[in-house]
NUVOMI-88345 format. One record per residue (C-alpha): residue in one letter; y, z, x. Coordinates in Angstrom, 1 decimal, decimal comma. Each point is the difference from the previous one (the first is absolute). Example, Ala and Ser with C-alpha at 12.3 -4.5 7.8 and 13.67 -1.06 7.14 Angstrom:
BEGIN
{pt 'A'; {-4,5; 7,8; 12,3}}
{pt 'S'; {3,4; -0,7; 1,4}}
END
This chain:
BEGIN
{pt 'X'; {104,5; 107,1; 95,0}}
{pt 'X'; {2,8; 2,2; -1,2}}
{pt 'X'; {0,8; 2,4; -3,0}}
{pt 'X'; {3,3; -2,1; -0,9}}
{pt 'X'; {0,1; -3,7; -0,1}}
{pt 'X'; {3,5; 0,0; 2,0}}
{pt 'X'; {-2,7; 1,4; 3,1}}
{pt 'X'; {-0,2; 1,1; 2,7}}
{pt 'X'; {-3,5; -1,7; 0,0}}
{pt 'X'; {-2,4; 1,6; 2,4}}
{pt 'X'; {-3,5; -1,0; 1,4}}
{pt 'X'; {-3,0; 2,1; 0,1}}
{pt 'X'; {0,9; 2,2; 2,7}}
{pt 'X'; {3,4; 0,4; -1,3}}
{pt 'X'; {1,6; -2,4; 2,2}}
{pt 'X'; {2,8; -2,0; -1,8}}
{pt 'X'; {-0,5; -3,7; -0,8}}
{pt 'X'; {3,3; -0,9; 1,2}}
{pt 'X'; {-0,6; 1,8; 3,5}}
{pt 'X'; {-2,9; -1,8; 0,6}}
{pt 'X'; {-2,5; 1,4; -2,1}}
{pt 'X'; {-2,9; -1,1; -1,8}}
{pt 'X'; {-3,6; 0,2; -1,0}}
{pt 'X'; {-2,8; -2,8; 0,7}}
{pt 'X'; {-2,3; -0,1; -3,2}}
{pt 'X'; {-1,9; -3,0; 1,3}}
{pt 'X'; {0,1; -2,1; 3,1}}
{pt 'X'; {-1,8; -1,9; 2,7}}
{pt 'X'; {-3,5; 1,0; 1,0}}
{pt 'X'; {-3,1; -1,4; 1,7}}
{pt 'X'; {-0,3; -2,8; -2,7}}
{pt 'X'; {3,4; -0,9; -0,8}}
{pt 'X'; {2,8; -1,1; 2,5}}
{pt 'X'; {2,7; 1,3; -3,1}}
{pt 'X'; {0,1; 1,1; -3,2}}
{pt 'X'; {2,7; -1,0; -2,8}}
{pt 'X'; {1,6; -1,0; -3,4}}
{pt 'X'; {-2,2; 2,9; -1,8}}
{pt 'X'; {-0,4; 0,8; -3,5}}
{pt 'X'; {-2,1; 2,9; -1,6}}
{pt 'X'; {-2,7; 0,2; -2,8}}
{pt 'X'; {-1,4; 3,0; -1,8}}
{pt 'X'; {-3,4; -0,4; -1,1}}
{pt 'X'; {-1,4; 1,2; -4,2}}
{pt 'X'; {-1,1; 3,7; 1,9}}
{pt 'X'; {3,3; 0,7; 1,9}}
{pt 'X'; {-0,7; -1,2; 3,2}}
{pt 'X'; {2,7; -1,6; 2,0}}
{pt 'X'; {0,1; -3,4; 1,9}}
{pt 'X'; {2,1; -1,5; 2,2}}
{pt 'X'; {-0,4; -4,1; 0,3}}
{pt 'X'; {1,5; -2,0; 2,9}}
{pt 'X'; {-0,4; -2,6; 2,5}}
{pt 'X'; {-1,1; 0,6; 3,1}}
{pt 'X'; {-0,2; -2,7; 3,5}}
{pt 'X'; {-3,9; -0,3; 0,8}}
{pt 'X'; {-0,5; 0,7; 3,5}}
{pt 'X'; {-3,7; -1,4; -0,7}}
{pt 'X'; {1,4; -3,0; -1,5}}
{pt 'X'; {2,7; -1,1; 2,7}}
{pt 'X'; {2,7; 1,4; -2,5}}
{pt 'X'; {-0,9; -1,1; -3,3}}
{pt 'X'; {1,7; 1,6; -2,7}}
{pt 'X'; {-2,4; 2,1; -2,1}}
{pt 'X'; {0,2; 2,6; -2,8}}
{pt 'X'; {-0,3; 3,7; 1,0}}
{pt 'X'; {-1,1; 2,4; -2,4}}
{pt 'X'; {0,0; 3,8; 0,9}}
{pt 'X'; {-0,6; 3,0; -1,6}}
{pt 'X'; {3,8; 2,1; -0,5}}
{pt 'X'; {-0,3; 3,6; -0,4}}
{pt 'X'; {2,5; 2,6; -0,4}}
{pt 'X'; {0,3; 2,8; 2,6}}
{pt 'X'; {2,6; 2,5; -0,5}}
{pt 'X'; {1,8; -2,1; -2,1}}
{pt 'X'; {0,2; -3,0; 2,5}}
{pt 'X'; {-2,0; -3,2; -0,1}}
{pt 'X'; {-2,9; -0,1; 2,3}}
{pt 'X'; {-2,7; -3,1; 0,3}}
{pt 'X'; {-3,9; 0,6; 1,2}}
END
């Protein structure tokens, strides 16, 4: 993110984007090989969703919707 569209655009930490920085919301785990093409919901009482596909490891790969709970922590989206 940055304070001016014209950038600089920084992760997280602070690092910029365009030296390599960057912040994984939402990737891989013990159930999915990847994670992609996301889109996010909010619910009637103000919770946050985000909704993507993920690669079923239990499934030999199969593409299946991922559904995760996104919070905000300091600002930043993070998913439980």
């Amino acid at each position: 993110r940055s304070k001016r569209i014209t950038g600089p655009y920084r992760d997280k930490d602070g690092k910029k984007m365009l030296k390599g920085g960057g912040t994984l919301v939402l990737g891989g785990d013990a159930e999915y090989a990847g994670i992609g093409h996301c889109g996010l919901a909010q619910d009637a009482e103000g919770q946050w969703y985000i909704i993507a596909h993920g690669y079923s490891l239990a499934d030999n790969g199969a593409s299946k919707m991922v559904l995760r709970r996104l919070d905000f922590v300091n600002g930043w989206p993070a998913v439980k």
